[in-house]
SETORZA-482601 format. One line per field, with one value per residue (C-alpha): residue number from 0; residue in three letters; x, y, z. Coordinates in nm, 2 decimals, padded with zeros to 4 digits. Example, Ala and Ser with C-alpha at 12.3 -4.5 7.8 and 13.67 -1.06 7.14 Angstrom:
# SETORZA-482601
resi <- c(0|1)
resn <- c(ALA|SER)
px <- c(01.23|01.37)
py <- c(-00.45|-00.11)
pz <- c(00.78|00.71)
//
This chain:
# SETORZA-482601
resi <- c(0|1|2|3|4|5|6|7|8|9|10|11|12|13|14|15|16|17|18|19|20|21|22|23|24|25|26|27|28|29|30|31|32|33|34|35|36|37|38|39|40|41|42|43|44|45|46|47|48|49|50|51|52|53|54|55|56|57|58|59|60|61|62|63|64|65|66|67|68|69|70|71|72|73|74|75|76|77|78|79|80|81|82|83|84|85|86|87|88|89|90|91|92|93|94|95|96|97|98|99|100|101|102|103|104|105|106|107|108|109|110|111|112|113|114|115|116|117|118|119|120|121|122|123|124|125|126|127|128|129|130|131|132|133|134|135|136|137|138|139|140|141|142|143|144|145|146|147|148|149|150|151|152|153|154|155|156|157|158|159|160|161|162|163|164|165|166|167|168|169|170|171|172|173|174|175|176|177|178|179|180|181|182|183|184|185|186|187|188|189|190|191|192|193|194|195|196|197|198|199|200|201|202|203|204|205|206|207|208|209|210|211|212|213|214|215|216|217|218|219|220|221|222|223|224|225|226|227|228|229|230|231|232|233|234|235|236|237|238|239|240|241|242|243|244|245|246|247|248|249)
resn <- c(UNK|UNK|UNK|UNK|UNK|UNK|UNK|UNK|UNK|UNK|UNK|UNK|UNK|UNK|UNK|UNK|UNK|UNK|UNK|UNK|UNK|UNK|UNK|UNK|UNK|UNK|UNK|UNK|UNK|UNK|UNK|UNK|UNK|UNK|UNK|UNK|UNK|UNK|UNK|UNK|UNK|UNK|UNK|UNK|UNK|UNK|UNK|UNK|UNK|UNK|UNK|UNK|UNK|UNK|UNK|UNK|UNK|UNK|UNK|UNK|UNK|UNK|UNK|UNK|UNK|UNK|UNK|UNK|UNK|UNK|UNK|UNK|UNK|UNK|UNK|UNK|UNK|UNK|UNK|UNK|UNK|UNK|UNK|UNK|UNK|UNK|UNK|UNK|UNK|UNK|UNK|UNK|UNK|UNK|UNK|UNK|UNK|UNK|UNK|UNK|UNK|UNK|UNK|UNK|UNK|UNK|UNK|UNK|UNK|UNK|UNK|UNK|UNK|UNK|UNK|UNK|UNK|UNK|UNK|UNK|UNK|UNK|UNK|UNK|UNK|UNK|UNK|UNK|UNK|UNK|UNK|UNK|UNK|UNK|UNK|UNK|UNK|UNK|UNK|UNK|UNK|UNK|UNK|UNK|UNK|UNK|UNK|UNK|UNK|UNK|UNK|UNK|UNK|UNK|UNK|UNK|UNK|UNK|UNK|UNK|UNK|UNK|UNK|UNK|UNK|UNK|UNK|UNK|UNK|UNK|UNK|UNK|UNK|UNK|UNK|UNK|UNK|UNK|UNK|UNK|UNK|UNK|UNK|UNK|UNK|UNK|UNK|UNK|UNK|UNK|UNK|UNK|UNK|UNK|UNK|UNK|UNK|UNK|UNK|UNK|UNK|UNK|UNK|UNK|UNK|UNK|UNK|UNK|UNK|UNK|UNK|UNK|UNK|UNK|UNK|UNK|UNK|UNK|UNK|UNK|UNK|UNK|UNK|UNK|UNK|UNK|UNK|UNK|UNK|UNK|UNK|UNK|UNK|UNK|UNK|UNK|UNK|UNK|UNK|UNK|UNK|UNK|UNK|UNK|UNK|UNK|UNK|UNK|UNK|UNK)
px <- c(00.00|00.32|00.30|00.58|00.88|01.23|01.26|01.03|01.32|01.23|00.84|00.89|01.11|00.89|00.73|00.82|00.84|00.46|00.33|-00.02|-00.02|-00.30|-00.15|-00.33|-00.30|-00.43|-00.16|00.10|-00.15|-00.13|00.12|00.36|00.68|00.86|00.76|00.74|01.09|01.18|00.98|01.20|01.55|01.41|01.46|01.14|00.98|00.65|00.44|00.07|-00.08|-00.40|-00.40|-00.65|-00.32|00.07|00.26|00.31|00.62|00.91|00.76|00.58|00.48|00.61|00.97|00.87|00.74|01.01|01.23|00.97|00.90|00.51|00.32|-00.01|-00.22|-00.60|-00.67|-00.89|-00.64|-00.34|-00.35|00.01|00.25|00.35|00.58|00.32|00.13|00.42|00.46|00.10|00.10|00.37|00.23|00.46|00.22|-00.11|-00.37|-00.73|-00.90|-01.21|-01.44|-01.31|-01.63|-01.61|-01.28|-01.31|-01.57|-01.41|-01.13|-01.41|-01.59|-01.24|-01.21|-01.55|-01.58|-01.82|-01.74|-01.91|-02.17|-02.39|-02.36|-02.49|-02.17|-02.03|-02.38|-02.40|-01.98|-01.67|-01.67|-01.97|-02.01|-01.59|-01.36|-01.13|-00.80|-00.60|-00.26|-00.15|00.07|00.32|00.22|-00.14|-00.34|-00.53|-00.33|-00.57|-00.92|-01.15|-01.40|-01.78|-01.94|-02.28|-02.58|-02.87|-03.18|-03.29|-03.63|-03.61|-03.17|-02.96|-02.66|-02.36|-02.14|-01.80|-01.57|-01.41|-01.04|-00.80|-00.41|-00.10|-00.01|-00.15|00.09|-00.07|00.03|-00.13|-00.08|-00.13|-00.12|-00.04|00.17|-00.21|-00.21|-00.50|-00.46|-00.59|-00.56|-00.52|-00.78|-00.75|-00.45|-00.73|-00.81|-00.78|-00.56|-00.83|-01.00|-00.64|-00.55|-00.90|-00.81|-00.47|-00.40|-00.08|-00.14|00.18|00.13|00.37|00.26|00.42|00.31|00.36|00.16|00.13|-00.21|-00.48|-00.35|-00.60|-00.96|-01.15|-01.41|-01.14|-00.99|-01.06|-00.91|-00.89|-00.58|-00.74|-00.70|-00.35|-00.01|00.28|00.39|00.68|00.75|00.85|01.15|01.08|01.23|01.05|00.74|00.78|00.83|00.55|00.56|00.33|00.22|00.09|00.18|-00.05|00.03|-00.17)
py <- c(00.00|00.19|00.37|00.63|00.60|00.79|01.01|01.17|01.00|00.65|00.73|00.76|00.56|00.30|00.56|00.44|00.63|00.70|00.70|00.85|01.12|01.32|01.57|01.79|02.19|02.46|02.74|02.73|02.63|02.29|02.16|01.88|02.05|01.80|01.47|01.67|01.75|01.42|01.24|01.50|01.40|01.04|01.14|00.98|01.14|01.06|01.13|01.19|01.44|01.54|01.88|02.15|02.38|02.25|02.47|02.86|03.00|02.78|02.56|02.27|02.09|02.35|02.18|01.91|02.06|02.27|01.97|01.84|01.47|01.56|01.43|01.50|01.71|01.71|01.99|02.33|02.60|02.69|03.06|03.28|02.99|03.09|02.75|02.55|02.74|02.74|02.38|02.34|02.56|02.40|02.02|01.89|01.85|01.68|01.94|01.78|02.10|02.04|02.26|02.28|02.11|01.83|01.75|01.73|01.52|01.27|01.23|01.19|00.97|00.73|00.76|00.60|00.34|00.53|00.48|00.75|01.02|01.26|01.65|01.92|02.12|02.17|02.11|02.27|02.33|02.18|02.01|01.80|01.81|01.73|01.94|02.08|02.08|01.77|01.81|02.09|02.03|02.28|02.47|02.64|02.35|02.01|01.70|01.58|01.67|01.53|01.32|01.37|01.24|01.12|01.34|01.23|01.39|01.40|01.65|01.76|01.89|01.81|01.60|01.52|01.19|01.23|00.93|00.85|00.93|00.68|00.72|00.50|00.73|01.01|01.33|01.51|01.77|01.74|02.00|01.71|01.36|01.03|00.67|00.52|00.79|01.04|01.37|01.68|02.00|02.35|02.59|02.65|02.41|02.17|02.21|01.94|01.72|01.52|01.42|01.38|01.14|00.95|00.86|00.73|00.39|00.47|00.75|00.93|01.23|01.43|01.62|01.92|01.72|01.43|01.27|00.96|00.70|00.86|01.22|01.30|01.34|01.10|01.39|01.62|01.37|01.51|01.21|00.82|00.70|00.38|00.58|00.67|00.45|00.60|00.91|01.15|01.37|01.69|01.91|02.23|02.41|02.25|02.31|02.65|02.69|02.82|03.05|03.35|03.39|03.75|03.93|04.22|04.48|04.84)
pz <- c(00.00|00.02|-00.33|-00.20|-00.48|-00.40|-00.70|-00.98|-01.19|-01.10|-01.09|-01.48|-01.56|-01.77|-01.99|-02.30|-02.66|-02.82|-02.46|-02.45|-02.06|-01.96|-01.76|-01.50|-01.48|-01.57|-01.70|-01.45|-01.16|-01.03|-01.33|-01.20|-01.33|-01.14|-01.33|-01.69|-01.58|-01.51|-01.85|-02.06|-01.89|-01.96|-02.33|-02.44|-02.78|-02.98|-02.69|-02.70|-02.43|-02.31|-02.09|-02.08|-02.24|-02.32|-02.09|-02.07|-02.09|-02.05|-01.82|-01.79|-02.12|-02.31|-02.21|-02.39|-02.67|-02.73|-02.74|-03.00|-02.80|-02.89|-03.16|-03.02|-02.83|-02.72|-02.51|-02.52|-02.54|-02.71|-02.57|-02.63|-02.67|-02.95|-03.04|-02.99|-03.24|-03.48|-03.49|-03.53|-03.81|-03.96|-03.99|-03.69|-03.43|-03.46|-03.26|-03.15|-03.02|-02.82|-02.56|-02.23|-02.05|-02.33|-02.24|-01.83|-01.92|-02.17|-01.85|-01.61|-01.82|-01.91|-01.50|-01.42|-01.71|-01.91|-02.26|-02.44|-02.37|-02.52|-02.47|-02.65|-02.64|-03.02|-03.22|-03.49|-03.55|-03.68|-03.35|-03.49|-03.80|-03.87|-04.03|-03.81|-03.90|-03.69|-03.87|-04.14|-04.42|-04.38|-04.71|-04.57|-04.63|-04.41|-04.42|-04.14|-04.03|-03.76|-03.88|-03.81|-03.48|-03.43|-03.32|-03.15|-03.00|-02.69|-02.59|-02.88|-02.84|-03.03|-02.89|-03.03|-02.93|-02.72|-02.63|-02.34|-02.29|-02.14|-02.08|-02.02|-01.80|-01.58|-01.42|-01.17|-00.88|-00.55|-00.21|-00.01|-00.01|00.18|00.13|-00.04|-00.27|-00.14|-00.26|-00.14|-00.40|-00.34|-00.43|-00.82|-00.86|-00.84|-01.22|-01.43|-01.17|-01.03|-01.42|-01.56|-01.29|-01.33|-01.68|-01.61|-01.64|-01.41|-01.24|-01.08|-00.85|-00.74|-00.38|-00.20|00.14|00.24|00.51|00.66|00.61|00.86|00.83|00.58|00.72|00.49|00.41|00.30|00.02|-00.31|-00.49|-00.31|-00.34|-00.60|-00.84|-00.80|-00.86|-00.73|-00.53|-00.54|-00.21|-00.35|-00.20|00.02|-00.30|-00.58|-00.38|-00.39|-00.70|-00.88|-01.14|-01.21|-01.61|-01.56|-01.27|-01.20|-00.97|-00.84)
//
């Protein structure tokens, strides 16, 4: 029950090339710098990623994207990382673009055994009805575009058809958690985590606190420790470290 490893280093250290990781965060809240860190000095390339965004900045999955080990992303938001729209632009990243609700739902969903699900969210667009460009070709044009999805109604709405997402693996970044592999998250930093680490097949957190088994009050524990594999005890300084993307001042 132990699921306590020494080093982010040896948490990782199966992820192999082509790996599929949904990674939790949300900006720079609540990434698990640590582990990205550690999957990047692993040297591993091909990878396929599911977070909301791919790092701002230079940090978290933006490392690895600038050191082009991505091949694919499904997430909502590319925002102002401007590499990560160059390479998409350019043919070298496949993009899968999808509402942000859609997409904490597809992790929830992978999480709980749900295969599929209807929502209403993207009737009547691309989303939908197919289209949207997966992959460029370099030169302006679509080498890839998603295919359409099935629509159903239900009352009378329209409904389109989402699957599932399931990962070989599953980074997350937790405030608190114990040797079981509860986690308890921090305000905001809460994001994506929990859903990310739902969908992970082996789930690897990393936690500023580590507590012993019984520490936690049960009622408190925002994700049980079944769904979680191993856990990395981060250092005082690597706790700390937390980056601000736009620092606003009066």
């Amino acid at each position: 029950m132990d699921k306590v490893v020494a080093t982010a280093a040896e948490a990782v250290a199966d992820v192999p090339d082509g790996a599929s990781l949904a990674v939790g965060g949300f900006g720079l809240s609540g990434v698990p710098n640590t582990l990205i860190q550690a999957v990047h000095e692993r040297g591993v390339g091909g990878l396929r990623v599911v977070s909301n965004n791919c790092g701002a900045m230079d940090t978290g999955l933006a490392v690895l994207l600038a050191a082009g080990r991505i091949a694919r992303v499904t997430g909502s938001y590319i925002g102002a990382n401007k590499e990560f729209a160059r390479q998409y632009l350019a043919g070298e990243l496949e993009v899968e673009l999808i509402p942000q609700g859609t997409l904490a739902e597809r992790l929830r969903a992978g999480g709980c055994g749900i295969p599929a699900f209807y929502t209403p969210a993207g009737v009547g667009t691309l989303v939908a009805d197919g289209g949207l460009p997966w992959r460029y070709d370099g030169q302006g044009g679509v080498a890839l575009a998603s295919p359409p999805k099935e629509v159903r109604d239900f009352d009378g709405v329209p409904h389109v058809l989402e699957h599932a997402i399931r990962t070989d693996y599953a980074l997350v970044r937790a405030a608190k958690g114990d040797r079981h592999g509860n986690l308890v998250f921090h305000a905001s930093a809460r994001n994506f985590n929990p859903l990310a680490a739902m969908a992970g097949r082996i789930t690897v957190a990393e936690v500023e606190e580590l507590v012993e088994p019984g520490a936690i009050d049960p009622d408190h524990v925002h994700l049980p420790g079944i769904f979680v594999r191993r856990v990395v005890a981060l250092s005082p300084e690597q706790a700390a470290d937390k980056a601000i993307e736009k620092r606003t001042t009066r």
